[in-house]
MARNU-360601 format. One record per residue (C-alpha): x, y, z. Coordinates in Angstrom, 2 decimals, padded with zeros to 5 digits. Example, Ala and Ser with C-alpha at 12.3 -4.5 7.8 and 13.67 -1.06 7.14 Angstrom:
! residues 2
       xx       yy       zz
   012.30  -004.50   007.80
   013.67  -001.06   007.14
//
This chain:
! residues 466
       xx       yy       zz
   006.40   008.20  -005.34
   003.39   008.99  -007.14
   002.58   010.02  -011.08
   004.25   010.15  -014.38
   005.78   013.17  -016.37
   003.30   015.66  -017.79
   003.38   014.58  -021.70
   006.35   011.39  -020.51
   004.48   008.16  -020.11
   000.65   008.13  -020.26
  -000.66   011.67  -021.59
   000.81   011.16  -025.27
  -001.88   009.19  -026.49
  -004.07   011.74  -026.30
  -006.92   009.65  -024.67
  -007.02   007.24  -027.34
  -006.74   004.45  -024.23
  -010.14   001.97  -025.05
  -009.11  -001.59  -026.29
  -012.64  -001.62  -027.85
  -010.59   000.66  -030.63
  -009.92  -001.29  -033.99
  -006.00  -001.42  -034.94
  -003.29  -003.70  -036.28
   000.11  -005.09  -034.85
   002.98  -004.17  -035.77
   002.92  -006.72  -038.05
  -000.23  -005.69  -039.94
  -002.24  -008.21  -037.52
  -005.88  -007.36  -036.78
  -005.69  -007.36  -032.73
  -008.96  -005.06  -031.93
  -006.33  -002.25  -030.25
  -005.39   000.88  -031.39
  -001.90   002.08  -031.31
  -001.28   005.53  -028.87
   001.83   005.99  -030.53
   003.29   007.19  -033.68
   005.43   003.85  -035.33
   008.45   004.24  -036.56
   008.80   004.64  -040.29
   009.45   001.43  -042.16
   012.28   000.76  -043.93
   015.63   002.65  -043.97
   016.03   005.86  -041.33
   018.83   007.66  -039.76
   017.81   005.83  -035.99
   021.07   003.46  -035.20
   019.81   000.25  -033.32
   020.08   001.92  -029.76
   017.53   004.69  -030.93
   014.75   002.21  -031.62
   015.08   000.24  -028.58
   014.72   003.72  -026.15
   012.20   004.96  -028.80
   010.14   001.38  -028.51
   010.69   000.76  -024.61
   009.67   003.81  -023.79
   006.05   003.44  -026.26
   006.12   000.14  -024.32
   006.16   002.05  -020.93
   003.41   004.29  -022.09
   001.41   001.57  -023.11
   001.69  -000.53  -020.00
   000.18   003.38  -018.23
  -002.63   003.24  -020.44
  -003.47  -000.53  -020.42
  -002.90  -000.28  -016.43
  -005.23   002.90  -015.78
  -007.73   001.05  -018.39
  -008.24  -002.75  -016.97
  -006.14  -002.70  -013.90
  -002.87  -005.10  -013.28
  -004.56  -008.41  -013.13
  -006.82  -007.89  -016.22
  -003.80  -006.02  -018.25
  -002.60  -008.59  -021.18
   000.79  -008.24  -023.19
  -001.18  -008.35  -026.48
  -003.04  -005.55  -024.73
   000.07  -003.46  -023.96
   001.64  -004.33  -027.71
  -001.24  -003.18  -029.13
  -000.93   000.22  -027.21
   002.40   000.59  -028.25
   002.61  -000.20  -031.54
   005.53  -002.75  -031.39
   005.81  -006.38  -032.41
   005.68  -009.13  -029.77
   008.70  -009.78  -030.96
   010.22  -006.43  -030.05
   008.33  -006.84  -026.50
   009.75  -009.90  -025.30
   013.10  -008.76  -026.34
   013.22  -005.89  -023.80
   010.48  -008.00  -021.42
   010.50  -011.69  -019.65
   006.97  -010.85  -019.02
   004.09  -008.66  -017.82
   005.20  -008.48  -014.91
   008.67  -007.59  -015.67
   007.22  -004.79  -017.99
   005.06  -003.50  -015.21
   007.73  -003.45  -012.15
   010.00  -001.31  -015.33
   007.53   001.44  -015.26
   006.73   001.72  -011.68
   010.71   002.14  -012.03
   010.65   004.56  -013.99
   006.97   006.78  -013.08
   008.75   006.41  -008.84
   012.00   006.97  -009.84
   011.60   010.81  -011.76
   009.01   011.28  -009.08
   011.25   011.23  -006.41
   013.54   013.13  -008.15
   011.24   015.76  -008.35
   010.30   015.94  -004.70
   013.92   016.16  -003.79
   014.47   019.03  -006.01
   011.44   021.05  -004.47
   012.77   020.44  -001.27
   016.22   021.49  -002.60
   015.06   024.47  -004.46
   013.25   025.61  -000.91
   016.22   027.58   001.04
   013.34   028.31   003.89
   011.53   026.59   007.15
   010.72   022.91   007.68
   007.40   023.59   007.13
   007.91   025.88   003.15
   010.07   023.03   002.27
   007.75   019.93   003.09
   004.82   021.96   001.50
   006.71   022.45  -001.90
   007.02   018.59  -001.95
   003.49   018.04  -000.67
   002.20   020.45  -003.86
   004.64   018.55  -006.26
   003.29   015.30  -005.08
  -000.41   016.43  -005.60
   000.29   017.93  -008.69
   001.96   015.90  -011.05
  -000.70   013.09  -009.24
  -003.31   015.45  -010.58
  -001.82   016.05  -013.87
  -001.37   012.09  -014.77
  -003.47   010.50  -012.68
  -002.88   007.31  -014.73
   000.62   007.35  -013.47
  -000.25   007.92  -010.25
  -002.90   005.25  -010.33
   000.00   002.55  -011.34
   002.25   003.85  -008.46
  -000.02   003.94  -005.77
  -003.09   001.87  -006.02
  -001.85  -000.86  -009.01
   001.08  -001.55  -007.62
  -000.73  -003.35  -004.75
  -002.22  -005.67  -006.30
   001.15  -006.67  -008.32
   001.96  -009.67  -005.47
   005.61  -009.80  -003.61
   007.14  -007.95  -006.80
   004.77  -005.08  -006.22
   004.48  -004.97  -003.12
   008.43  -004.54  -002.47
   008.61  -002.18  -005.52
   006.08   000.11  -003.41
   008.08   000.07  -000.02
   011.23   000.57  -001.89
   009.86   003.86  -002.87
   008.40   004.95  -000.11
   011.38   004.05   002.28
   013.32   006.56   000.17
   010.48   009.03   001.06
   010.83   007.98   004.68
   014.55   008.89   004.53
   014.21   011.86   003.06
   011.56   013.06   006.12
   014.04   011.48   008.71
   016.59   014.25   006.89
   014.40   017.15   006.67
   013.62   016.71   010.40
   017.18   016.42   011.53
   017.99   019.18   009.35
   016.34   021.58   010.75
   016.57   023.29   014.24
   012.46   023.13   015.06
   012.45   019.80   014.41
   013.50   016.76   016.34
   014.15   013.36   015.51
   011.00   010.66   015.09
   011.44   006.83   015.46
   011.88   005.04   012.48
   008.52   003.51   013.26
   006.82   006.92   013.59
   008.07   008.06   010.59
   007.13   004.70   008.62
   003.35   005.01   009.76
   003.59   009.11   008.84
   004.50   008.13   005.37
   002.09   005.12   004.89
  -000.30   007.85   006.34
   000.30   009.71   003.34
   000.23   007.14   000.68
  -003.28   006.42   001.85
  -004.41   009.45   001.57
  -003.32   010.38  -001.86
  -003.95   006.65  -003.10
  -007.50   007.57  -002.21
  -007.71   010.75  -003.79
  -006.48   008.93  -006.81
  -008.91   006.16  -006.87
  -011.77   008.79  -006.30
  -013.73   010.39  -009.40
  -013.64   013.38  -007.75
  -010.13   012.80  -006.15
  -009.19   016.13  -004.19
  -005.57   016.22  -005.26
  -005.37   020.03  -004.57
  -003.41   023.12  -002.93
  -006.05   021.95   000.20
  -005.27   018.23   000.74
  -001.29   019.48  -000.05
  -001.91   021.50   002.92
  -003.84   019.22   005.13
  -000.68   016.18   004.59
   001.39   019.15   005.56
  -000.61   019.68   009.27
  -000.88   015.74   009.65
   002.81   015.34   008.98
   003.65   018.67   011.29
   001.35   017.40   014.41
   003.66   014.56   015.68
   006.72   017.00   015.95
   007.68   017.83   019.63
   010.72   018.43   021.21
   010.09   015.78   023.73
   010.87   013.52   020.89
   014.48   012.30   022.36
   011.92   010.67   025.23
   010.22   008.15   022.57
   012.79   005.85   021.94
   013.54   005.27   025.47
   009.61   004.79   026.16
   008.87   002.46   023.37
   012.56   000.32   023.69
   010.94  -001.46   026.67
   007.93  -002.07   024.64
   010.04  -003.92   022.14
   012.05  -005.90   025.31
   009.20  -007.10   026.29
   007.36  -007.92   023.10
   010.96  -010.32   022.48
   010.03  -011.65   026.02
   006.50  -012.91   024.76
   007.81  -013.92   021.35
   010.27  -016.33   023.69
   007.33  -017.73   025.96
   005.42  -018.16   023.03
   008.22  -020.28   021.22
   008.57  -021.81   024.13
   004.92  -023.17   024.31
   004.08  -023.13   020.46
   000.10  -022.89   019.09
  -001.43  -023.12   015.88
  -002.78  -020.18   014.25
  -004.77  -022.49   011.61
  -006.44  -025.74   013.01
  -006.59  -028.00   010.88
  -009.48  -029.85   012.77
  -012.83  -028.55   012.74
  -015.66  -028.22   010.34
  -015.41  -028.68   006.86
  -016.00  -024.49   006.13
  -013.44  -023.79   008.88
  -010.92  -026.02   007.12
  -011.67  -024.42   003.95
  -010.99  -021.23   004.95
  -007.66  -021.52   006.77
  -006.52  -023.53   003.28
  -007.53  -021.04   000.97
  -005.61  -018.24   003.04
  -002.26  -021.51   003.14
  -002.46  -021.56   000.05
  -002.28  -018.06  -001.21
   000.27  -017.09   000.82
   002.19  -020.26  -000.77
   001.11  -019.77  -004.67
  -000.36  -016.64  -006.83
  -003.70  -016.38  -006.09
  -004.74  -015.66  -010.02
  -003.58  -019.57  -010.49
  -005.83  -021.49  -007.54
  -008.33  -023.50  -008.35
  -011.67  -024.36  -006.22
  -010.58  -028.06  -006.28
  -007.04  -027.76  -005.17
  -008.47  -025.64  -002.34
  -011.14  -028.36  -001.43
  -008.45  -031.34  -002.21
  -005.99  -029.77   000.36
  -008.34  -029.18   002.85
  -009.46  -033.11   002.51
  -013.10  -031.48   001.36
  -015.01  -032.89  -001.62
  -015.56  -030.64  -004.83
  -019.51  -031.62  -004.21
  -019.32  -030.09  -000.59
  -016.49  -026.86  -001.22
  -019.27  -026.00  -004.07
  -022.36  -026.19  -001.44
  -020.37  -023.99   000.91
  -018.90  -021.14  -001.42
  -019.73  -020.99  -005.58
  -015.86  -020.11  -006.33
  -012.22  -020.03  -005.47
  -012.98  -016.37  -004.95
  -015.90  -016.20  -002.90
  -014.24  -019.22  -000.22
  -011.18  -016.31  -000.01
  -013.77  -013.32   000.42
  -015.08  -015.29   003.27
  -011.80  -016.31   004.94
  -011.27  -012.24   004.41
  -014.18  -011.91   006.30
  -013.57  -014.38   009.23
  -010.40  -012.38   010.19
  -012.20  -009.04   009.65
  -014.06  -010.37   012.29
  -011.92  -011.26   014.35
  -009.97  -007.84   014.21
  -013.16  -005.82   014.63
  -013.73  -007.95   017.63
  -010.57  -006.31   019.35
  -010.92  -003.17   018.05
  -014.75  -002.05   019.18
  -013.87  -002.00   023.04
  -016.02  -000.47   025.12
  -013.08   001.38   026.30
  -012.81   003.25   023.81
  -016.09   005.18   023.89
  -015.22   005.75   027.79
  -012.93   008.13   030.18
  -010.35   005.83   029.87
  -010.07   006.51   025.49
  -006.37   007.36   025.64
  -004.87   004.74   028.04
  -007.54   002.15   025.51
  -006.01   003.33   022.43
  -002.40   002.02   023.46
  -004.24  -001.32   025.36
  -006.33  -001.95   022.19
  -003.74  -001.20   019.83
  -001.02  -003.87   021.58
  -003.69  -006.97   021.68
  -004.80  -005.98   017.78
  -001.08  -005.65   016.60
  -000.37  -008.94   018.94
  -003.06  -010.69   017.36
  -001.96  -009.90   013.97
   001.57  -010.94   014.46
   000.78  -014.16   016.68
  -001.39  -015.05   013.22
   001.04  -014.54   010.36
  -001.38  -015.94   007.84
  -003.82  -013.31   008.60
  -000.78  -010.16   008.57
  -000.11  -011.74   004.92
  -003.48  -011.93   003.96
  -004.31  -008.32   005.07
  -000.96  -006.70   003.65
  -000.35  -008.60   000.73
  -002.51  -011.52  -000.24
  -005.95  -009.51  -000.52
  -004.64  -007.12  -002.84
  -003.98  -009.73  -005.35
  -007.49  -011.26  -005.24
  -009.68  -009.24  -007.01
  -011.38  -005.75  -006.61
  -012.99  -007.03  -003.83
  -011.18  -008.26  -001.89
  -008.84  -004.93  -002.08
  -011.96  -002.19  -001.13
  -012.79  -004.97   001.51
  -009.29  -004.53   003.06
  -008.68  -000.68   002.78
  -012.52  -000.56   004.47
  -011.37  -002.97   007.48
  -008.57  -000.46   007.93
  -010.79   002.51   008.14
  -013.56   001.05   010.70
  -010.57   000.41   012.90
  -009.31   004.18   012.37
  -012.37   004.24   013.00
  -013.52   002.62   016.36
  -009.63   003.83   017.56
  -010.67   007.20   017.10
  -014.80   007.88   017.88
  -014.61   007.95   021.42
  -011.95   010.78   021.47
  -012.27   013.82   023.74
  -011.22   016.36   021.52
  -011.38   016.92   017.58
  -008.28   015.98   015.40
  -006.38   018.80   014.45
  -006.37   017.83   010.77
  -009.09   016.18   009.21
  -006.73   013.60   007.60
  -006.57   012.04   011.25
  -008.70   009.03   010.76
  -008.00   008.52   007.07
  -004.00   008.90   007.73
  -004.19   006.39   010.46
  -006.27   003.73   008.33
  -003.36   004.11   006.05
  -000.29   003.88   009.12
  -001.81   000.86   010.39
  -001.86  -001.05   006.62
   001.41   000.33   005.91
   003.10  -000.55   008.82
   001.22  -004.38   009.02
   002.75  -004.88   004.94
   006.54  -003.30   005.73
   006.76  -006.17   008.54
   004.92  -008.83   005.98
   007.43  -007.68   003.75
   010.64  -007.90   006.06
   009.55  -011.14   007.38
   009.27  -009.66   010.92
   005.51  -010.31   011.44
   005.69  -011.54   015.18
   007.42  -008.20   016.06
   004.13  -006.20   015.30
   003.04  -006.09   018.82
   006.28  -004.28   019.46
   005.04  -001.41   017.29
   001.97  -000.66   019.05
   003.08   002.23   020.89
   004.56   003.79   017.99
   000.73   003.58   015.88
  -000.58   004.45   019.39
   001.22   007.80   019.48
  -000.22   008.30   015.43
  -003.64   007.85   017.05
  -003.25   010.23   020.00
  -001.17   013.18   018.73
  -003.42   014.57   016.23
  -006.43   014.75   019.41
  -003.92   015.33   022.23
  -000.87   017.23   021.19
   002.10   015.44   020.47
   002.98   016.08   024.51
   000.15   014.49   026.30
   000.64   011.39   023.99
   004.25   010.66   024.51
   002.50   011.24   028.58
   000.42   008.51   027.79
   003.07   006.37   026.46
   004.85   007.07   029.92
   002.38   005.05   031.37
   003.05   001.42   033.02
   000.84  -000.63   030.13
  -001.90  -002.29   031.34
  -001.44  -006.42   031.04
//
């Protein structure tokens, strides 16, 4: 799931990774970019045809690591990546459609022997639950540590890579999801977790090593290895068979709303209202319908009947009109979330209240689920730390008003990253109305690591306040 092969993809160049660098194509062009790679010697060698290609698509690989950790996705170029490489465009677009292709190739690839590597920790482990998820937590850390430019594309680039990306990424971690679901029926101090559970675990963990790996001083160490371990360990209890049963008739009754509300229909955009309102439930239509990257200010003002004159009084860009529609549902969401209930006696039964109208709200608003897991992360830097920030003051006000510690200090930052992950896997699957249904399953992520994993699944027992 995370970073690249020590020496594989990204360390071979040996740092020389700035496109300020003078060079030459393959072709003897001047293009301003150093090659990271040793060519291929002119003229006749001993390499048959299938040689070269490996031997140039995997430079090309390496290059797309380096261009990737050096100007992010959206600024990476394919002369950029060529240059890195040392091929010919030529020899690119034979093995490439595009960038993007190119890019969703080497997440293949960087994921792919990842994985393998986890599984062959956990494999090589012939011990406890808890030996065998720590040798997959230190492998994780590690080889993140050891090529954090890999890891960087993996994790954190990979985001901002649109629908292609974005599936890539849950792809990966689903297979990281199955093989926790195994290691917890495997063994016999373990019980079964909803799939749910186990989905906002693992986004959990994404987050937290994504944000080690965005850090300068990222602490991808033996300690956080250790702390994923006790965040991943607190939500085991063998009162587990009880969780499906509790949160099935949360889901029967979230399908009840979803009929009522098909039943008596509302839009989630008006398209009434002032001329700023209008703007900003276009600009969030119209992402979720087209790339982002290829908007333009005036198609945005020309679909939301607004003259260019007036869209450039109100906002100076494309991007600063989506920054504020970003902004108008962070409001909105913050609204729910800082309940005065959850600073009170009551903080465990407003956890699981709080968390069902936020996750309703969400899914009754699809543009605003695909704007939070998916469209922000192609709109610019911005827009991205704005986003992962929203999901921590929620962790946040979710968690402030609890009457006990959390048993790992991951608790807050591990939740931030359940709630995204599980708000993009439905985005993804097309199932945002069902979020609401989930909302005991996040609210047992918030409780267990303050409660105990018993006195949460109590809470959960509870009639749900309407």
């Amino acid at each position: 799931m995370a970073s690249g092969g020590r020496g594989s993809l990204s360390e071979r160049g040996g740092g020389r990774t700035k496109a300020a660098k003078r060079g030459k194509s393959a072709n003897g062009a001047a293009t301003g970019i150093a090659p990271i790679y040793k060519r291929l010697p002119h003229g006749p060698h001993r390499l048959d045809r299938g040689e070269v290609v490996r031997h140039q698509r995997a430079r090309i690989h390496g290059a797309m690591v380096e261009a990737v950790a050096e100007s992010g996705y959206e600024r990476t170029s394919v002369k950029q990546v060529i240059g890195l490489a040392g091929v010919s465009r030529r020899s690119f677009y034979e093995q490439f459609a595009n960038k993007e292709e190119c890019f969703l190739a080497t997440f293949d690839v960087i994921a792919g022997r990842e994985i393998k590597r986890m599984r062959k920790a956990y494999i090589a482990t012939d011990s406890s639950l808890e030996e065998r998820l720590r040798a997959v937590f230190e492998t994780l850390t590690t080889q993140a540590r050891e090529n954090p430019k890999a890891a960087t594309l993996v994790l954190v680039e990979a985001r901002t890579a649109g629908a292609a990306g974005t599936l890539r990424l849950r792809r990966a971690t689903t297979t990281c999801e199955q093989m926790l679901v195994r290691s917890f029926l495997a063994s016999p101090e373990a019980s079964s977790l909803p799939g749910p559970v186990i989905r906002g675990i693992t986004g959990g963990l994404q987050g937290v090593v994504a944000d080690a790996t965005s850090a300068a001083d990222g602490d991808l160490n033996a300690e956080l290895s250790e702390e994923m371990l006790r965040w991943t360990l607190l939500f085991q209890t063998p009162a587990a068979a009880r969780m499906d049963q509790l949160m099935a008739a949360g889901l029967s009754q979230r399908m009840r709303e979803i009929s009522l509300a098909r039943a008596h229909p509302r839009a989630s955009i008006q398209n009434g209202g002032d001329q700023r309102a209008r703007l900003l439930g276009e600009v969030l239509r119209l992402a979720a319908l087209h790339e982002f990257r290829e908007l333009t200010a005036p198609q945005i003002a020309d679909e939301a009947r607004v003259s260019i004159d007036d869209f450039l009084e109100l906002f100076a860009n494309r991007d600063e009109c989506f920054l504020a529609a970003l902004d108008m549902i962070g409001e909105k969401v913050i609204a729910i979330a800082a309940d005065p209930d959850l600073v009170s006696a009551q903080w465990a039964s407003a956890v699981r209240r709080v968390l069902g109208e936020l996750l309703s709200f969400i899914g009754d608003h699809p543009l605003y689920a695909r704007t939070i897991g998916q469209e922000a992360f192609t709109a610019g830097p911005e827009a991205v730390q704005y986003t992962l920030e929203l999901m921590q003051t929620v962790a946040t006000l979710l968690t402030e008003g609890a009457p006990a510690p959390a048993r790992s200090r991951l608790a807050v930052q591990g939740i931030a990253g359940a709630l995204l992950h599980t708000i993009r896997c439905q985005v993804a699957s097309g199932r945002v109305e069902l979020l609401g249904a989930l909302s005991d399953h996040l609210s047992y992520l918030v409780l267990a690591p303050f409660l105990g994993p018993e006195n949460a699944l109590e809470v959960l027992a509870e009639t749900p306040q309407r």
